[in-house]
C-alpha positions, 0 to 999 in steps of 0.5 A: 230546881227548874234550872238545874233541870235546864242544865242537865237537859243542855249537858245531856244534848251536849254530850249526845252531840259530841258521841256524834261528832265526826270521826278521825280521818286515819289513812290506811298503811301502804300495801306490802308487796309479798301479799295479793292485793286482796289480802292487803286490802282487807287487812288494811280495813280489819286495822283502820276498823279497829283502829276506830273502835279504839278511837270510839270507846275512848271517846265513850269513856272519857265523856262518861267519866266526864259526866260522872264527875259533873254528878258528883259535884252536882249532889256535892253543890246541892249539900244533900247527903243522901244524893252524895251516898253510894247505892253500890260500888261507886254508883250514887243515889244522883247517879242512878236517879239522873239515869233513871231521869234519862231513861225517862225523858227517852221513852216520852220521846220515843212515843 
């Protein structure tokens, strides 16, 4: 139990590290000469921005399904049927108790 305890502990800090990794480099398209400088300017801002953002949330899904999966297959590898039994939806008993775990494990590390 300990060293299942360990494992998630490192998975955790694993994926924090890499939400936090450094961002794409995304070079902004060239002004257009119909347009004040000012206007290129900020519209070229407006799509690098959401061009991150993109970026982001797709990173954010991938590791949580990543993450998700990883679950799975740890309440499937622990033969307990109850952890493997859906709460609702496609949340499971493990789900729910490794973010109630999770949400643990921050607030003793918030005071």
């Amino acid at each position: 139990m300990m060293t299942l305890i360990r494992i998630y502990c490192a998975f955790v800090m694993f994926v924090c590290s890499g939400a936090a990794a450094a961002e794409p480099v995304v070079s902004p398209s060239p002004p257009t000469a119909s347009g004040s400088p000012a206007a290129t300017i900020t519209q070229s801002v407006a799509e690098l921005s959401a061009q991150r953002a993109a970026a982001e949330r797709s990173k954010i899904y991938r590791t949580g399904a990543a993450y998700g999966r990883w679950l799975d297959q740890v309440a499937k590898d622990s033969g307990n049927t109850f952890l493997q039994r859906a709460v609702f939806d496609r949340v499971t008993w493990m789900r729910l108790l490794s973010c109630a775990v999770a949400l643990a494990l921050l607030s003793l590390l918030n005071f």
